[in-house]
N, C-alpha and C positions, 0 to 999 in steps of 0.2 A: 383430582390429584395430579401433578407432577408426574415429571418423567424423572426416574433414576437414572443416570447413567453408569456402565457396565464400570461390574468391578475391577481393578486393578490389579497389574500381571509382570509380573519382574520380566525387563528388557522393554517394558512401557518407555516413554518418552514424555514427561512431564515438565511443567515452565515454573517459574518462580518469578513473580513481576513485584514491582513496588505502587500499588496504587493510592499509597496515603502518603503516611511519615518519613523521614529519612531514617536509612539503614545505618547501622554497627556491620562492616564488612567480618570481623571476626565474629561475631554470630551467624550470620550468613552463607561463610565459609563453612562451621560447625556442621549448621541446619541443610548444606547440599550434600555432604559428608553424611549424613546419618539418610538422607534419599538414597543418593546412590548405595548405600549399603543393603539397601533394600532390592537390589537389582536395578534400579531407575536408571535411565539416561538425562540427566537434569541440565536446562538448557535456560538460562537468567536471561531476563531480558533486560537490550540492549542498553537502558536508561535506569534502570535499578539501583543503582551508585549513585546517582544523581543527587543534587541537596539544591534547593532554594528555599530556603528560610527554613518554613516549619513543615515541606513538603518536600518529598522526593522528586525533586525534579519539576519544570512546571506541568500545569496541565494539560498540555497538547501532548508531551512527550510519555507522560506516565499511561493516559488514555491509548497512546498508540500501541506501548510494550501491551496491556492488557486485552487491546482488540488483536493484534497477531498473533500473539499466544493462543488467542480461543481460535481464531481462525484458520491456526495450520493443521493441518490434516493428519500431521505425526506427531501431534500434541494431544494425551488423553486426560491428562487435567493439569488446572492452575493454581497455583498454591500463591497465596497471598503471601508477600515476605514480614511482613508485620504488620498493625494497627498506627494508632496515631490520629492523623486527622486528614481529611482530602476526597474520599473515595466517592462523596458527594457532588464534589467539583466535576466528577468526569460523566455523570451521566447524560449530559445534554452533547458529549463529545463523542459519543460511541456508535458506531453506524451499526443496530441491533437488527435489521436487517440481514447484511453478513453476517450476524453472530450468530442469527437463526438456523441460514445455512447454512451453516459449518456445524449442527447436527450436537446432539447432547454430549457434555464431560462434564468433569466434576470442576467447581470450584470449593478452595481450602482458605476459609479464613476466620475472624472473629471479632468483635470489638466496634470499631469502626468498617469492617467490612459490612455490616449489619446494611448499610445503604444500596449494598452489590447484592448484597442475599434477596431485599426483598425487590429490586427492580429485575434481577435474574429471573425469579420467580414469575411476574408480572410480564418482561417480554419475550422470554425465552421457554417458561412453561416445566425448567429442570430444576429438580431438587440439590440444594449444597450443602457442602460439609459445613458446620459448625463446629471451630476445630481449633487447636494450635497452631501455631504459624511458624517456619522455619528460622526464622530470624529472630526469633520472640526466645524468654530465658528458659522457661520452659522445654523448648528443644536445641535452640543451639548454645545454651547457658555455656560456662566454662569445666563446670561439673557432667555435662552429659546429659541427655533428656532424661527430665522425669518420668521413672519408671510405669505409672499407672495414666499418665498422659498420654506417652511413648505408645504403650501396647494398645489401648482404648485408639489411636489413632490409625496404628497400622488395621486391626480388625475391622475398623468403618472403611477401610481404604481396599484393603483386599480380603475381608472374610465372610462369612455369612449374610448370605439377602437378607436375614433380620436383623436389624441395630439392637446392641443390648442394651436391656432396661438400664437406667438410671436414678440412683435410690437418692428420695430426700430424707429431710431428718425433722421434717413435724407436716402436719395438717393442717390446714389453716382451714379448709371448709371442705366437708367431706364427700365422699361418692365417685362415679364412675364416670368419664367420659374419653369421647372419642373423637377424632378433629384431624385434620392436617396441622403439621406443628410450623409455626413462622415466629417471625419475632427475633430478639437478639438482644443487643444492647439497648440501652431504654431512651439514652438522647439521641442516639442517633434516629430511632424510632421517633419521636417528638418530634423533631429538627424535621422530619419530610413530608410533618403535618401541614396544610395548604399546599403544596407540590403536588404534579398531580401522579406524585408515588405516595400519596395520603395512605398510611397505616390502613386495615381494616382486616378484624380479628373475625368477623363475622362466620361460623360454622366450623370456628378453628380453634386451635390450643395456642395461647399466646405463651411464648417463651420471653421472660423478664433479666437483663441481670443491668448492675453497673459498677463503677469504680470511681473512688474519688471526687463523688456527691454529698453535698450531706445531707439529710432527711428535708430539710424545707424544697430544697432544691426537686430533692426526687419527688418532692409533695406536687413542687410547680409543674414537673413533665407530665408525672401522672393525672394531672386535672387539664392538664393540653390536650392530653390523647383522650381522657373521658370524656373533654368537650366538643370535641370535634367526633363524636360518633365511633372511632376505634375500635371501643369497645362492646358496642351493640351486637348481639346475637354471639358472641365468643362462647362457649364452648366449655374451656377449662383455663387453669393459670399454671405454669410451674415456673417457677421464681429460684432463680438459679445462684450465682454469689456476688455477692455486696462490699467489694473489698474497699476497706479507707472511707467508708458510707457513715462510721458513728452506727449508732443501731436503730437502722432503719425498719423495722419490724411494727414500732406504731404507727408509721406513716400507711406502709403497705396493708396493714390489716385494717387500719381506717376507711383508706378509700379503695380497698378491691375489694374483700373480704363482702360487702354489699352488693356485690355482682350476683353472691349467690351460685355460682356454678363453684365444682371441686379444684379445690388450690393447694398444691402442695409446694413448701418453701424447704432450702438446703441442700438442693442439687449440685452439685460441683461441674457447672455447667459456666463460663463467664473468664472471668480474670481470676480467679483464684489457682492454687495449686491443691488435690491435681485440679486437671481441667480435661474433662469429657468430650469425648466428641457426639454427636447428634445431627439427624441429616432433618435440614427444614424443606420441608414438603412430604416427607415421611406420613402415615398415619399414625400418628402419636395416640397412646391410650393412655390414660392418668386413671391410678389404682390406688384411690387411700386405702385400701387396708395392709397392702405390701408399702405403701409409700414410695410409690415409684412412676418412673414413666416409660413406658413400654413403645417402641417403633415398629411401623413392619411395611411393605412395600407388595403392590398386589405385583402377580406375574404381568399384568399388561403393563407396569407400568416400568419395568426394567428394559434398557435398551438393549438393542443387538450387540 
């Protein structure tokens, strides 16, 4: 298992970096406006604002906001400022070395950060947020964060060492299991198949979602990742939401549903509204008969 890192304590001092997409400054503004509200001290890093093309800035610059940020010492977690595309780009640029050093915090992100979740995992050993992102509409929208996002987000951020359960809305193959939870978005997952951050769900609860695919598509990712091994020795599925996907539900029940372990689908976990938070490296339990999925963290493995 992961390490957690210590929960979250107004007059904390947390970063907000850009390491994919370009930013909407009035989202952004919103989404530091609703940190500091929270007692935060929120400190954006330096390149954040930044645009080159279809990325925030280029990749020397975006990788450096995200290695400082993890590596100041008065910084106790990173909040990813939105999704998009990029954050794949920076993993051969990050001195994970220093990052070790500089000791566990949280990272806060979703979508495209799924490439940060599972190398964080890999060389750093710390469980992260699967979460909203401040810049994203969801919390810095112009209407205000979504209520059941909003709260679901502060609780994983500063409340109870158990993460709460998160309920689906059918069954796809029934029964009990137990796993550390990884996974995230589904191409970004695919996409770091043959890298050597190759996927591998082995003793685990793979977390599924995507957006903006349509079923053949998701048919193509999902037979990347069954072919390349991914999914050997997995555990459980939960399949989170599918926005803009058409109704991908035959595609999914086709080729996982044969796995044979318990899957449950309609978590509000992904791009959809709300949107859940969930921490990956957590022990995730999957309960079809409540239809949910359940977190918890042993005592060893919370930091100081």
């Amino acid at each position: 298992m992961t390490t957690r890192p210590a929960r979250l304590r107004a007059g904390d001092t947390v970063a907000v970096v850009a390491p994919s997409g370009p930013l909407k400054a009035p989202l952004l503004e919103r989404g530091v406006r609703l940190l500091e509200g929270l007692g935060l001290k929120v400190v954006i890093g330096q390149h954040a604002l930044e645009h080159d093309g279809f990325l925030a800035g280029p990749d020397a610059a975006r990788a450096a906001d995200l290695q400082a940020a993890w590596c100041d010492p008065a910084v106790t977690a990173v909040f990813c400022a939105r999704g998009g595309y990029g954050a794949a780009r920076l993993l051969g640029l990050l001195d994970w070395a220093a990052m070790r050093a500089a000791g566990p915090k949280t990272l806060i992100g979703s979508s495209d950060i799924t490439a940060l979740h599972q190398v964080f995992a890999a060389e750093l050993g710390v469980a992260t947020l699967h979460g909203p992102m401040p810049a994203g509409q969801l919390i810095g929208g112009e209407g205000g964060p979504e209520p059941v996002t909003w709260s679901a987000l502060r609780a994983a951020l500063f409340g109870e060492p158990e993460p709460e359960p998160v309920a689906g809305d059918r069954v796809l193959v029934p029964g009990r299991a137990e796993g550390e939870l990884t996974g995230g978005n589904l191409s970004l997952l695919a996409s770091l198949c043959g890298t050597r951050y190759q996927p591998s769900f082995a003793g685990k609860i793979a977390l599924l979602e995507e957006i903006g695919e349509v079923p053949y598509r998701i048919d193509r990712m999902l037979t990347q990742l069954l072919q390349s091994g991914a999914f050997e020795g997995v555990r459980g599925l939960v399949l989170g939401s599918w926005v803009n996907c058409g109704d991908p539900l035959p595609v999914l029940t086709e080729r996982l549903v044969p796995l044979g372990v318990p899957t449950l689908a309609g978590l509000a976990v992904g791009h959809g509204s709300p949107q859940m938070s969930v921490w990956l490296g957590a022990l995730g339990v999957i309960d079809t008969e409540s239809c949910s999925l359940a977190g918890r963290f042993r005592d060893s493995e919370q930091a100081s």
